[in-house]
RODREN-39016 format. One line per field, with one value per residue (C-alpha): residue in three letters; residue number from 1; z, y, x. Coordinates in steps of 0.25 Angstrom, whole numbers, plus 5000, padded with zeros to 4 digits. Example, Ala and Ser with C-alpha at 12.3 -4.5 7.8 and 13.67 -1.06 7.14 Angstrom:
2
type [ala:ser]
seq [1:2]
z [5031:5029]
y [4982:4996]
x [5049:5055]
***
This chain:
288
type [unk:unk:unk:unk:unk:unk:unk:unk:unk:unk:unk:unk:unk:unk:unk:unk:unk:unk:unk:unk:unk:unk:unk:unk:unk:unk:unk:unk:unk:unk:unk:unk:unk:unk:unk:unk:unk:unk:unk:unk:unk:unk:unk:unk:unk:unk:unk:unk:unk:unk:unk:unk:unk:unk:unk:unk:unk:unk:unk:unk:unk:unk:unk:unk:unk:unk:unk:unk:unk:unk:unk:unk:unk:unk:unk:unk:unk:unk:unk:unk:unk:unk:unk:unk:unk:unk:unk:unk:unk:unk:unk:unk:unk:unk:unk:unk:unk:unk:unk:unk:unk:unk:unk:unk:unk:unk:unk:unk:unk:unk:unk:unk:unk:unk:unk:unk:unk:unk:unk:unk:unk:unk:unk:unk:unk:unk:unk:unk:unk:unk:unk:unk:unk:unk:unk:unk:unk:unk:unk:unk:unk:unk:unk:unk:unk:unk:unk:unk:unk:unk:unk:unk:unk:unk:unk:unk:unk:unk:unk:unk:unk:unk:unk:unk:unk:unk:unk:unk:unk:unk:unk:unk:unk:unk:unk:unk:unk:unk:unk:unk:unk:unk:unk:unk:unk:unk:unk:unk:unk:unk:unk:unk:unk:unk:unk:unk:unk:unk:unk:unk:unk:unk:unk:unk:unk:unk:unk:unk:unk:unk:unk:unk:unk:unk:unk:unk:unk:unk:unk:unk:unk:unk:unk:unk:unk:unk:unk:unk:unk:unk:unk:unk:unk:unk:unk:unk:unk:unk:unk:unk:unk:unk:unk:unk:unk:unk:unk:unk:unk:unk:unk:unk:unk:unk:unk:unk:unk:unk:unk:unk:unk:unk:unk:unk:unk:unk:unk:unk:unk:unk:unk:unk:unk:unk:unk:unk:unk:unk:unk:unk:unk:unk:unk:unk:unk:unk:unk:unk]
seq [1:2:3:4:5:6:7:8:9:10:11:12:13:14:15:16:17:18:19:20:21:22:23:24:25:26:27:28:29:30:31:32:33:34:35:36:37:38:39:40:41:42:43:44:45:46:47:48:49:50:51:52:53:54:55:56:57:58:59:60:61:62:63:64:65:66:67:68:69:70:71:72:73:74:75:76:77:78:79:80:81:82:83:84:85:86:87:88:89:90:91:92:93:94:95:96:97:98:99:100:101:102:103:104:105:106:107:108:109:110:111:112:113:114:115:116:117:118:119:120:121:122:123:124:125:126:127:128:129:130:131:132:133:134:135:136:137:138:139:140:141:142:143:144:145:146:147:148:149:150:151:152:153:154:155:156:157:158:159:160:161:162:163:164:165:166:167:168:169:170:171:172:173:174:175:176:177:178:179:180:181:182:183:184:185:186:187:188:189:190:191:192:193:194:195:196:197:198:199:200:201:202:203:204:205:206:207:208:209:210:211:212:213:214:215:216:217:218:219:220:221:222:223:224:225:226:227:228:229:230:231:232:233:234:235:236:237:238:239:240:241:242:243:244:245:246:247:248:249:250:251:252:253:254:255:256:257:258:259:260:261:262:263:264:265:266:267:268:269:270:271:272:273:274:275:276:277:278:279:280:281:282:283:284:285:286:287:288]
z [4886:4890:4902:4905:4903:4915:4928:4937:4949:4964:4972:4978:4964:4964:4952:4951:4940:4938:4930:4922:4920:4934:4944:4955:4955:4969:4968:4964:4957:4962:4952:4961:4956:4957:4971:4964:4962:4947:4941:4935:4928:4926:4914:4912:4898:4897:4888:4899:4908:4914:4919:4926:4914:4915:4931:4931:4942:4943:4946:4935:4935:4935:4920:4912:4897:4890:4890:4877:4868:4876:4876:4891:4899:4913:4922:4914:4907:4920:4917:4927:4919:4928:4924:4925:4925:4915:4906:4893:4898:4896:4911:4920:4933:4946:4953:4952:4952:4938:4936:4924:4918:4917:4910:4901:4898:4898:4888:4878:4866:4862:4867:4881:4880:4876:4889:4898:4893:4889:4906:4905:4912:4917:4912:4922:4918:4931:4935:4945:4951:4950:4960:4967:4972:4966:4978:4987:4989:4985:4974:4971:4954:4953:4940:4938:4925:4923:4916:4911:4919:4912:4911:4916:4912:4915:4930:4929:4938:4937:4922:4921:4927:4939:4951:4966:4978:4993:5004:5017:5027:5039:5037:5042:5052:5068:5078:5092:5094:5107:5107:5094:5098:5111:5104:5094:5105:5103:5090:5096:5094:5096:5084:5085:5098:5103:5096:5095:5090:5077:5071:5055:5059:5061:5049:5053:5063:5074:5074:5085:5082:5084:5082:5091:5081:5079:5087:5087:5083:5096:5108:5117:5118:5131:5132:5144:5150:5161:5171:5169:5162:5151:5139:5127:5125:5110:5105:5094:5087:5074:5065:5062:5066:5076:5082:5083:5095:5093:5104:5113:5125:5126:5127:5112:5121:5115:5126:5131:5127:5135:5137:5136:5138:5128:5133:5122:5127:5117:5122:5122:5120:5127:5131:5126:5133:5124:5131:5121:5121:5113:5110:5107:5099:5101:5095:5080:5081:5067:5062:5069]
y [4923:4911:4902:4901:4890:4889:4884:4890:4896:4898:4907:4908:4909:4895:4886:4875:4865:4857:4870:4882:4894:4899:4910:4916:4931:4937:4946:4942:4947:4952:4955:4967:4966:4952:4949:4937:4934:4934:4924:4931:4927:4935:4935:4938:4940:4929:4938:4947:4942:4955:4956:4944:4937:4922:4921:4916:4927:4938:4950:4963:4973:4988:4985:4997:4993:4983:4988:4981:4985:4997:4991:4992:4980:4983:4976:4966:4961:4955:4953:4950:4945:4945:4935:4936:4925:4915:4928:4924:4910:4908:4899:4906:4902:4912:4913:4897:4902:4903:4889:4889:4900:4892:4882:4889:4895:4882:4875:4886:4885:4897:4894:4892:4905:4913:4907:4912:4923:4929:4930:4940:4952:4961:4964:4969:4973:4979:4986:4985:4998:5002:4999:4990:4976:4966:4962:4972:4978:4975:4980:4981:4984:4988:4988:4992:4994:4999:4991:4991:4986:4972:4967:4953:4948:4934:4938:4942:4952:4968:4965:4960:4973:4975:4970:4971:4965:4971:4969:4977:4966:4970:4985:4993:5004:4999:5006:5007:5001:5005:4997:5003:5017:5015:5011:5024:5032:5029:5037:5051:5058:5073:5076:5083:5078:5087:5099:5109:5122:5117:5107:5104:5106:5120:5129:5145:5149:5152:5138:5128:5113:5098:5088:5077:5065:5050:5055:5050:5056:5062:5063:5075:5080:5087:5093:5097:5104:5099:5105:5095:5108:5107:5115:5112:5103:5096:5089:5081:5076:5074:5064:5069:5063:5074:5085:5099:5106:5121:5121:5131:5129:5130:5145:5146:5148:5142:5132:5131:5123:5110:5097:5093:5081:5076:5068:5063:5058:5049:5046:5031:5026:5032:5043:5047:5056:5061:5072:5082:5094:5106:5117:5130:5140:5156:5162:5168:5181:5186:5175:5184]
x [5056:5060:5064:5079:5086:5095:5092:5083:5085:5079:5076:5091:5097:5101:5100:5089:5094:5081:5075:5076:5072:5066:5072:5067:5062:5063:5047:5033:5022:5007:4995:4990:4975:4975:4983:4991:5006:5009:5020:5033:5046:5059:5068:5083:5090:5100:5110:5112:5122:5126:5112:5109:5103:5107:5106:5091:5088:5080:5090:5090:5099:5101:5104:5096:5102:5111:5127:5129:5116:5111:5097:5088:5092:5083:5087:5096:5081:5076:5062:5050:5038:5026:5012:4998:4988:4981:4983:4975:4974:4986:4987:4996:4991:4993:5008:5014:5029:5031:5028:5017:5025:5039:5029:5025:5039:5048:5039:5046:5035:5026:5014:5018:5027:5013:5006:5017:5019:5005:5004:5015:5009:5020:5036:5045:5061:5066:5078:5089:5092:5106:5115:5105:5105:5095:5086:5089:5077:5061:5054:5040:5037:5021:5015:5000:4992:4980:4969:4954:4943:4939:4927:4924:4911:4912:4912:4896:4899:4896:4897:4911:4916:4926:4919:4923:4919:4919:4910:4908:4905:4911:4915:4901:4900:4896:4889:4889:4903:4904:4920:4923:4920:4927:4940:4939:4940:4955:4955:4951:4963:4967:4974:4984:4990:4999:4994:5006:5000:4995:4986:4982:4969:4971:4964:4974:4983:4972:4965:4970:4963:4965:4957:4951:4950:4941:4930:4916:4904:4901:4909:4914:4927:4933:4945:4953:4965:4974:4967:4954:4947:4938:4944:4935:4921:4919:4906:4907:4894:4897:4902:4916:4928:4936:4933:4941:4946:4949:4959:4951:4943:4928:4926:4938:4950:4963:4967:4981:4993:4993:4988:4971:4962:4952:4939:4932:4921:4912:4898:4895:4910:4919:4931:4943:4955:4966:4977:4980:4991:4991:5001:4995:4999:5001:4990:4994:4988:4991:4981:4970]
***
C-alpha cells in the first residue's frame, strides 16, 4: 500500500523524472448524494509483469487467476481505491488531484498511512473483457448502499432529523390568460389521425370511437363532411380533458369513410380546424 518508487508519469504515458509514484487514471469519481468529485488512486502488483504490473499505468487485463499458483488475479490486481472527505477528521480536503493523499503516503510512517487510508471509502478490482481492447469504449461502474437516517442534532433543525427545503415561488396556477389559452389551442388533437377501422379506444367489435384530445373546459366541437354539411354537434362543459365522438351523425347513423372538418370553437379565446380521415369498417354482424 505504498507509493511506487519509479518515475511518474503524465497523461501521455511519458516519464516525468522529477517524481514518483503518480499516473494517470483515465475516469473520475462522483459522490451521487453529495454532487462532488471524490479523489481516487490505482494500484498495480509489481510482481506481476505479465499483467502490466511495473508500467505505472492504469491498464487491467482480462486475467481471472494467476497461471502459476492458481489463486484469482482480476484484472492482473489493478486496484481503483475511491476517498471520501475529512472522514473521522482525518483532513482530506474535497478533489485537489491526489495532492494531499500523495502526502500523506510519501511521508511512509504509520500515522500518516492511517489518515490516508482511513478516507478509504470504496475498492474496486475490475476486469478486462476477453478479447477487448483497453479503452475502447466507456464505462460507467455504479455502486449504491443503502443506509440509516442519521440524526444530526447540532443542526437545530426538525430535531436533528432529515430535513429538506423546497419553495413554490413561481409555480401557481393563472387565470384568464387569454395568450396562453390561445397557444393551447395547438394541443387539440384528433387522436387517431388517420382512423383506419379501429382505435384502442374501442371497448367490442361494434363500437367505433376517437378521441378529440387537450380541450378546455368548455368549448363546442362541429364536425363536417366535404360537402360543408353538418354531420355531428359536441358540447363540452366539463372539466375533463377530451371528448369522445362515436363516429355517427347526429340522428346515430354511422358516417361514411372519408375525409371531415373539425371546428372547435372555444368561447372567449379562440378556434381550431383540424381535417380528419376515417376508414370504416363492414359492420360484424355476428357480434349482434
Amino acid at each position: 500500500m505504498k507509493l511506487r518508487k519509479s518515475n511518474s508519469k503524465d497523461i501521455n504515458g511519458n516519464e516525468i523524472t522529477s517524481e514518483t509514484g503518480m499516473g494517470w487514471f483515465p475516469g473520475y469519481a462522483i459522490d451521487v448524494e453529495t454532487g462532488e468529485r471524490l479523489n481516487l488512486a490505482f494500484g498495480e502488483n509489481s510482481w506481476l509483469l505479465g499483467s502490466n504490473g511495473q508500467d505505472m499505468l492504469w491498464n487491467p487485463t482480462s486475467d481471472f487467476i494467476n497461471g502459476l499458483s492458481g489463486e484469482p488475479l482480476l484484472g492482473g490486481g489493478h486496484f481503483i481505491y475511491i476517498f471520501g472527505t475529512d472522514i473521522d477528521d482525518s483532513g482530506m480536503p474535497t478533489y485537489d488531484n491526489g495532492n494531499w493523499l500523495y502526502n500523506q503516503l510519501v511521508e511512509e510512517t504509520a500515522p500518516s498511512y492511517i489518515k490516508a487510508w482511513k478516507n478509504c471509502i470504496w475498492v474496486i478490482e475490475p476486469l478486462l473483457e476477453e478479447d477487448q481492447e483497453f479503452l475502447s469504449s466507456n464505462v460507467r461502474i455504479k455502486l449504491r448502499v443503502n443506509h440509516p437516517y442519521q440524526t444530526e442534532t447540532y443542526t437545530g433543525i426538525n430535531e436533528g432529523l432529515p430535513a429538506y427545503r423546497f419553495s413554490t415561488d413561481g409555480i401557481h396556477s393563472q387565470y384568464e390568460q387569454t395568450q396562453t389559452s390561445i397557444s393551447a389551442l395547438d394541443q387539440i388533437q384528433v387522436v387517431p389521425n388517420p382512423y383506419y377501422a379501429y382505435s384502442q379506444y374501442e371497448a367490442n367489435g361494434i363500437d367505433n370511437r376517437v378521441k378529440i384530445t387537450n380541450l378546455p373546459e368548455r368549448c363546442e366541437i362541429n364536425i363536417f363532411n366535404m360537402q360543408g354539411g353538418l354531420v355531428k354537434t359536441i358540447r363540452k362543459d366539463n372539466p375533463l380533458t377530451f371528448a369522445d365522438w362515436t363516429l355517427k351523425n347526429h340522428q346515430s347513423i354511422p358516417i361514411a369513410s372519408g375525409m371531415y372538418i373539425f371546428h372547435i370553437s372555444v368561447p372567449g379565446v379562440g378556434e381550431k380546424i383540424i381535417k380528419w380521415y376515417g376508414a370504416m369498417r363492414q359492420v360484424d354482424t355476428t357480434n349482434f
